[in-house]
C-alpha atoms as an extended CHARMM CRD file, in Angstrom:
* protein
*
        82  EXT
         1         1  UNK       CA             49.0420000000       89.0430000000      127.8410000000  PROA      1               0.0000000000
         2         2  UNK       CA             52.4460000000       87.1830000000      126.4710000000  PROA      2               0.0000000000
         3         3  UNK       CA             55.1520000000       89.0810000000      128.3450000000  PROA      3               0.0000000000
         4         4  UNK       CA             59.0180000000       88.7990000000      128.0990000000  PROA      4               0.0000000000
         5         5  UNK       CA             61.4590000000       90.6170000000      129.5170000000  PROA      5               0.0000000000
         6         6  UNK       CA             65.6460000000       90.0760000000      127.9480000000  PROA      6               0.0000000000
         7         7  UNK       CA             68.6890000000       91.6440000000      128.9950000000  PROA      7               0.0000000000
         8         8  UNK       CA             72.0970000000       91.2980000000      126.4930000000  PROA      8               0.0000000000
         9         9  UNK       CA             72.6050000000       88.0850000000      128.3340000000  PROA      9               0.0000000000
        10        10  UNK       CA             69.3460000000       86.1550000000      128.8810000000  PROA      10              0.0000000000
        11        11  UNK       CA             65.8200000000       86.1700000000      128.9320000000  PROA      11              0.0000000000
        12        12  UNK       CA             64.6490000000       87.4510000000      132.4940000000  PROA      12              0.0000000000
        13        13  UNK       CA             60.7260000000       86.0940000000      132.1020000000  PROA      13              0.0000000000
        14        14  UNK       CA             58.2480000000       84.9610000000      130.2890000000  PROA      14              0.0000000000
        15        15  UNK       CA             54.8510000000       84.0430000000      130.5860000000  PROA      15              0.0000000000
        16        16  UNK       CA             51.1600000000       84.9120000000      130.5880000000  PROA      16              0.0000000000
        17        17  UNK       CA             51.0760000000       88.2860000000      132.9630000000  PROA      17              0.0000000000
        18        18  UNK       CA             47.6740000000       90.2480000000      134.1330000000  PROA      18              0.0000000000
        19        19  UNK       CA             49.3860000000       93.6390000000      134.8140000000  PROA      19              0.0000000000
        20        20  UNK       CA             53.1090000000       94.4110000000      134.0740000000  PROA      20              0.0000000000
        21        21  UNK       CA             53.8290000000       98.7890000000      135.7020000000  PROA      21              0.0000000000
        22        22  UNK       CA             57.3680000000       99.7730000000      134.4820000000  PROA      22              0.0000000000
        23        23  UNK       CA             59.5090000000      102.5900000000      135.1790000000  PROA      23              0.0000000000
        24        24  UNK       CA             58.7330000000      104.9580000000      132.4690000000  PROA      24              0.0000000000
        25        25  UNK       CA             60.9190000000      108.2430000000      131.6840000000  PROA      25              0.0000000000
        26        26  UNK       CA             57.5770000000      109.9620000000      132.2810000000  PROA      26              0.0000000000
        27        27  UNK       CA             56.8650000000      108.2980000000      134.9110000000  PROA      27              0.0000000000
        28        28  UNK       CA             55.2370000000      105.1190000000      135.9330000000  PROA      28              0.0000000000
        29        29  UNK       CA             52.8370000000      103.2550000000      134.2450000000  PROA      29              0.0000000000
        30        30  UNK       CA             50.8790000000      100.1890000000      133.9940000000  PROA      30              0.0000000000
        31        31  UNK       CA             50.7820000000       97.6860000000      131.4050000000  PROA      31              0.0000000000
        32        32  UNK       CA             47.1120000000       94.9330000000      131.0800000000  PROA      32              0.0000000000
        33        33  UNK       CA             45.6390000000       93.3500000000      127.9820000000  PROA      33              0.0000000000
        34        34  UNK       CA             44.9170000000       95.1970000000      124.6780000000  PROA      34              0.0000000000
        35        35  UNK       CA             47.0430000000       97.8500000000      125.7260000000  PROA      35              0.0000000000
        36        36  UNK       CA             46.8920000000      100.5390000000      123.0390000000  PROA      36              0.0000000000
        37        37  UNK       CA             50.2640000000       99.6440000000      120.9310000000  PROA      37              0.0000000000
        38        38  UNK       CA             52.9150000000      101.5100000000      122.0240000000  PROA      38              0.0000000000
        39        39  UNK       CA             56.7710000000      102.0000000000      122.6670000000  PROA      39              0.0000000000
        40        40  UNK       CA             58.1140000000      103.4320000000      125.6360000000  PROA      40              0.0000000000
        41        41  UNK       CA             61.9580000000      104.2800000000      126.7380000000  PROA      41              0.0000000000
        42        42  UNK       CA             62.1060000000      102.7020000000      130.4390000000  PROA      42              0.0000000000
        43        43  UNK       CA             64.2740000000      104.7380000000      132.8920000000  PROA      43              0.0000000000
        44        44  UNK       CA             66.3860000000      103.2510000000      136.2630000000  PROA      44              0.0000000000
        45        45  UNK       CA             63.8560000000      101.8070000000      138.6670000000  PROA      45              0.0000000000
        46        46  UNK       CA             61.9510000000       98.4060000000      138.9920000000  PROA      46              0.0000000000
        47        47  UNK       CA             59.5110000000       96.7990000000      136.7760000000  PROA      47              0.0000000000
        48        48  UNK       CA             56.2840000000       94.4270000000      138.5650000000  PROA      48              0.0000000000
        49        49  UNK       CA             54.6660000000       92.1030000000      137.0120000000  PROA      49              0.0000000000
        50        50  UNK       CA             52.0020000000       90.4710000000      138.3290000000  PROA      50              0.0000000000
        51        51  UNK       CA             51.5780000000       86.9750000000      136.4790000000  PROA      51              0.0000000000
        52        52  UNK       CA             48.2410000000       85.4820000000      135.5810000000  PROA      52              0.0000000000
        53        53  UNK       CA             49.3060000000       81.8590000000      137.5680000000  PROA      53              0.0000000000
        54        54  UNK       CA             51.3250000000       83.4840000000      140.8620000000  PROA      54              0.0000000000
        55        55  UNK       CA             50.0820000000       85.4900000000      143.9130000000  PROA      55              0.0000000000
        56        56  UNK       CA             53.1650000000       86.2820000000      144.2510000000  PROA      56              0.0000000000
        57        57  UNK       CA             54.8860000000       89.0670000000      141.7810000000  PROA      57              0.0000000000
        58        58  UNK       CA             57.8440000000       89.1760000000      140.1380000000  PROA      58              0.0000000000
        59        59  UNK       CA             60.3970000000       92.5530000000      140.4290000000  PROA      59              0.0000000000
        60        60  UNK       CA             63.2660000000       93.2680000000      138.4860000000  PROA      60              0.0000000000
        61        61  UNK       CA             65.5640000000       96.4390000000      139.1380000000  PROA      61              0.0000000000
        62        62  UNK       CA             66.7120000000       98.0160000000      135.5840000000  PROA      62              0.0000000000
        63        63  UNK       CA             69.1340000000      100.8740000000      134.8160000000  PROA      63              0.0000000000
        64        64  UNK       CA             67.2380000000      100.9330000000      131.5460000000  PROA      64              0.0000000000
        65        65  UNK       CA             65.3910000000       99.6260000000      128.9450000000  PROA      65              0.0000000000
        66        66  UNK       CA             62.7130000000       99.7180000000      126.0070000000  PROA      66              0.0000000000
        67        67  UNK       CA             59.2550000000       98.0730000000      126.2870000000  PROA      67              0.0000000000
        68        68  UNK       CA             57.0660000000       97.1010000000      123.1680000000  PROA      68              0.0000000000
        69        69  UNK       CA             53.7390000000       96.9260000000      123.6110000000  PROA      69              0.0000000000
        70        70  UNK       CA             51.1210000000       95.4050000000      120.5990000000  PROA      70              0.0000000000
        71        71  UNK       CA             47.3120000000       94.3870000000      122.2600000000  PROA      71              0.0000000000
        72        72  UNK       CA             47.9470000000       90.9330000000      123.8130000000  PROA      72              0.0000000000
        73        73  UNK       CA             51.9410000000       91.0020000000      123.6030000000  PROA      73              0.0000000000
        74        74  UNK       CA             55.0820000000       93.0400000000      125.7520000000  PROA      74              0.0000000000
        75        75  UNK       CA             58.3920000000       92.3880000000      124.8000000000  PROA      75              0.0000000000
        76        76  UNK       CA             61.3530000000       94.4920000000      127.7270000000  PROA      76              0.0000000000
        77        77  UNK       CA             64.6570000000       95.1370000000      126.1660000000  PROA      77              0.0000000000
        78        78  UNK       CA             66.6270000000       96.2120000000      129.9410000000  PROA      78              0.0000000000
        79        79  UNK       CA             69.8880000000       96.6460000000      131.3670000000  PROA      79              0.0000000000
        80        80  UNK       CA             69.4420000000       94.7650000000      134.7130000000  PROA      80              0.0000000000
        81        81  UNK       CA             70.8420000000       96.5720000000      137.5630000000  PROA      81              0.0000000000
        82        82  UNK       CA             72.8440000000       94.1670000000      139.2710000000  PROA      82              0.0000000000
């Protein structure tokens, strides 16, 4: 899926990710293609994506945040926590 993640300031990431799990205000949850659409309200914690081209994955700490979700596509609004 098409992922990016933007604070107020700059764009964080994006790419082509195989499973994104955010901090949700219900709790955690995980994020792969075709995802049913959706918007969720993201609460303090840390965000993992796991891109389709790295072994390694990518975590960014948030205060908060909204994600977007439409099938093949994930767009983060966040407050980093720096």
């Amino acid at each position: 899926m098409k992922i990016k993640i933007l604070s107020s300031q700059e764009k964080l990431l994006e790419g082509e990710a195989k499973e994104v799990i955010f901090p949700g205000e219900d709790g955690e949850f995980s994020v792969w293609d075709f995802h049913e659409p959706c918007l969720y309200r993201l609460r303090a914690g840390k965000i993992m994506v796991k891109l389709k081209k790295e072994k390694e994955e990518k975590v960014f700490l948030i205060k908060r945040g909204l994600a977007k979700i439409e099938f093949d596509r994930l767009v983060a609004l966040v407050e980093p926590l720096i």
